[in-house]
C-alpha positions in Angstrom: -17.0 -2.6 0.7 -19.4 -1.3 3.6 -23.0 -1.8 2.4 -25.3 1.8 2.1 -27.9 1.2 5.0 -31.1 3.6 5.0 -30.6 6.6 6.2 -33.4 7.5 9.6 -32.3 10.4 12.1 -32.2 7.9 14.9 -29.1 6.5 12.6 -27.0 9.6 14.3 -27.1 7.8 17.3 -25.9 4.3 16.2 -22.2 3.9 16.0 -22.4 1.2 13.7 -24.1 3.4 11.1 -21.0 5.7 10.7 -19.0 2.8 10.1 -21.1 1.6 7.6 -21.2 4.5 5.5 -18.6 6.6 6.1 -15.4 4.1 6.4 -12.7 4.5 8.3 -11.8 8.5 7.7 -15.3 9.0 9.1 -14.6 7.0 12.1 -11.1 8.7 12.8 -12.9 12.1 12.2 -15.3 11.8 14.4 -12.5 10.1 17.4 -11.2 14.1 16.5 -14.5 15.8 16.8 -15.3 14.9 19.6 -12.8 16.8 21.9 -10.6 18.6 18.6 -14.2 20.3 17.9 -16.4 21.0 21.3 -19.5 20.7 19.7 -18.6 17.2 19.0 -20.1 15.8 22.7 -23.3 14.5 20.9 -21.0 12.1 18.8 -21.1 8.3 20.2 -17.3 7.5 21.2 -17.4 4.5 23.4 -19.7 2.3 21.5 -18.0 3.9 18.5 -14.8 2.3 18.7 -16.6 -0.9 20.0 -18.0 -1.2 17.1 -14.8 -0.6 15.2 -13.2 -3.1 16.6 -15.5 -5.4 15.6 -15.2 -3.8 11.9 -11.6 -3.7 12.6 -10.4 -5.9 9.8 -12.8 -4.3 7.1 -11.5 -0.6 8.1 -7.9 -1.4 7.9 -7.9 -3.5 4.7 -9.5 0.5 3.4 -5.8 1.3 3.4 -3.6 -1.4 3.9 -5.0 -5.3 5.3 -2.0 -6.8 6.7 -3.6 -10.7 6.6 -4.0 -10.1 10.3 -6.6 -9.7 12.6 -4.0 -8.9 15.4 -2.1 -6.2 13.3 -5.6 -4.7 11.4 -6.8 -4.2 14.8 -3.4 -2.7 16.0 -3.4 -0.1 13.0 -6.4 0.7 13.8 -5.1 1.6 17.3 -3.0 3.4 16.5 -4.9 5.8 14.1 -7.3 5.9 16.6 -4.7 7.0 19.5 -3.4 9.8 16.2 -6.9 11.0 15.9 -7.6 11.5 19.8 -4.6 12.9 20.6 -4.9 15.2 17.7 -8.3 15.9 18.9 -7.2 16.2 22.7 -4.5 18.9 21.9 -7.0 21.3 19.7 -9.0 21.3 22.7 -6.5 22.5 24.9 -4.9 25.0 22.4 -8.8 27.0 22.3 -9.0 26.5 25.8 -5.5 28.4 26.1 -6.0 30.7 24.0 -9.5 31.6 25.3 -8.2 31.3 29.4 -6.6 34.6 29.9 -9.8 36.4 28.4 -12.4 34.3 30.8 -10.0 34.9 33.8 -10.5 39.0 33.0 -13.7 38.8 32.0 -16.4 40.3 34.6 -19.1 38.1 36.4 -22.5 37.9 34.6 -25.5 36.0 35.0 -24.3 32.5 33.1 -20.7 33.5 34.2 -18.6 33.0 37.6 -14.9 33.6 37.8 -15.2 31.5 40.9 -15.9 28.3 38.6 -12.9 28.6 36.8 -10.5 29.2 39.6 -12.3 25.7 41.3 -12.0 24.1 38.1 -7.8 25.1 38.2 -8.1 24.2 41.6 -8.9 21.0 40.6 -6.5 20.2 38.0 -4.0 21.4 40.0 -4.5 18.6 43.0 -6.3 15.9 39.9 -5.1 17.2 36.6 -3.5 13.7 35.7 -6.3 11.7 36.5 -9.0 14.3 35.0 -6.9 14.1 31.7 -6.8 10.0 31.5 -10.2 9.0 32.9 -12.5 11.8 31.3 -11.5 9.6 27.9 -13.9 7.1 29.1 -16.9 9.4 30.1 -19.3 11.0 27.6 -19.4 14.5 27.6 -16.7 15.3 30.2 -14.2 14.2 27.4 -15.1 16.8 25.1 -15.0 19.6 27.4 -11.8 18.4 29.7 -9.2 19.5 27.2 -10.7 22.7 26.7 -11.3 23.4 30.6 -7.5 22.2 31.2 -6.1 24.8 28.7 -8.2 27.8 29.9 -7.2 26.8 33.4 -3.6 26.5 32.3 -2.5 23.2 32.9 1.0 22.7 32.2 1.3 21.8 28.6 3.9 18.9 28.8 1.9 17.3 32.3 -1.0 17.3 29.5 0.3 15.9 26.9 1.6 13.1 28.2 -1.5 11.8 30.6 -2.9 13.2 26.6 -1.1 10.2 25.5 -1.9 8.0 28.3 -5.5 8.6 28.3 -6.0 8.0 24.8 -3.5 4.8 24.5 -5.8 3.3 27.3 -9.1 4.3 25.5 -8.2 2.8 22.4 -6.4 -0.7 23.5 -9.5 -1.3 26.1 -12.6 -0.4 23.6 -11.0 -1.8 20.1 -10.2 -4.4 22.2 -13.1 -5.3 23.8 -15.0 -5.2 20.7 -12.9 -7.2 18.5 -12.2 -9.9 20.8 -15.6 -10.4 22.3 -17.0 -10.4 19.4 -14.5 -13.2 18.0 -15.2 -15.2 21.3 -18.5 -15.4 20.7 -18.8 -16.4 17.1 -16.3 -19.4 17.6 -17.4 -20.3 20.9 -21.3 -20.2 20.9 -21.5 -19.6 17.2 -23.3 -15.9 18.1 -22.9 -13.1 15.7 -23.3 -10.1 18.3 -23.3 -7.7 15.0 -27.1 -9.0 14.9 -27.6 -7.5 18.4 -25.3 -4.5 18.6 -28.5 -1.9 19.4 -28.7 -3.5 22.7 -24.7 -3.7 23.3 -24.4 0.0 22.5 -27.3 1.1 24.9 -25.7 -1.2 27.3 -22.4 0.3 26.9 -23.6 3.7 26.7 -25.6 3.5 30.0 -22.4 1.3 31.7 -20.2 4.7 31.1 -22.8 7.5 31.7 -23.8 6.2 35.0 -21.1 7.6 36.9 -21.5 11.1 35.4 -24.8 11.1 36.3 -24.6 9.7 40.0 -21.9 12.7 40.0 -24.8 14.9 39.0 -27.1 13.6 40.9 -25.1 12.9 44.2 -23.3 16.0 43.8 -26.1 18.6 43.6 -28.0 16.6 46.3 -24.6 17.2 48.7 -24.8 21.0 47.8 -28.8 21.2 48.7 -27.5 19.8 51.7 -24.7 21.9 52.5 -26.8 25.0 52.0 -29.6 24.1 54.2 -27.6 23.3 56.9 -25.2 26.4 56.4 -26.7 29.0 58.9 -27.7 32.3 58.0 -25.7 35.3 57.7 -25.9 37.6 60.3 
């Protein structure tokens, strides 16, 4: 049984706290929120399945422990690749159902058509790769579904990079958490569970970074752009 840690607000942040005290239906629920319900992007999702995979023996044994730490940590997988699939293909079902209204709607102030037809643009020529790699960046993971359903991405070409995406995820995170952390303990004797604060900020900064040299690289190129652009005449 997980232990009850005391609850502070800064707990929402650490992945390890969900673990603790909400189990493994809290952990697959939130994999789900986090695209299946778009106000999920606040949720931790990297680190969280990090972490799991360090718990992965103690959440599988919540249902069924197979006296493995190879097949617990492949269960876990797989519910994991359930969940975000799941998750994935609620995303793009709002963002179907909400596309033909945005594509009618008029321009206002917070609204451009023009964004959307760039952003089908886009998915047209990078669909695949925009489906498989936003799974590893914050953020862009919760909206992508959505923005490849309103822009009308072919729903079998989703699905399966859906798949793909979300296999990779899980395998590569889970993973990486279970076996570093089993390295570690039998080869230096180091418990990283006694550290994770510093792993997750570390991991969380290792995935943001490129989002934000986007940001950052992108709106400098535009700045640019315009101020060499000459005026119209």
């Amino acid at each position: 049984m997980f232990e009850l840690l005391q609850f502070n607000w800064t707990d929402l942040l650490n992945p390890e706290f969900y673990i603790q005290n909400g189990g493994l239906w809290l952990f697959l629920f939130i994999v789900f929120a986090e695209t299946g319900l778009f106000a999920g992007f606040f949720l931790p999702g990297d680190s969280l399945l990090f972490v799991a995979g360090i718990y992965s023996n103690e959440l599988a044994r919540e249902i069924l422990d197979l006296n493995s730490d190879f097949l617990n940590l492949l269960l876990i997988t797989t519910l994991v690749v359930i969940a975000g699939v799941t998750g994935n293909l609620i995303g793009y079902w709002f963002g179907s159902k909400s596309g033909p209204y945005l594509f009618k709607r008029e321009d206002t102030f917070f609204f451009k058509k023009k964004h959307l037809f760039a952003a089908k643009d886009f998915y047209d020529k990078h669909g695949a790769g925009a489906v498989v790699f936003a799974r590893f960046l914050p953020f862009i993971r919760t909206f992508a579904p959505i923005i490849a359903g309103i822009v009308g991405m072919d729903k079998k070409k989703f699905m399966f990079y859906n798949i793909v995406g979300c296999v990779a995820w899980a395998i590569s995170m889970l993973s990486a958490g279970h076996y570093l952390y089993m390295f570690f303990l039998k080869r230096f004797n180091f418990d990283i569970k006694e550290h994770l604060e510093a792993i997750v900020i570390l991991i969380i900064v290792v995935t943001t970074a490129p989002v934000l040299i986007k940001v950052f690289t992108g709106n400098k190129k535009n700045k640019t752009e315009n101020h060499q652009s000459p005026p119209n005449s």
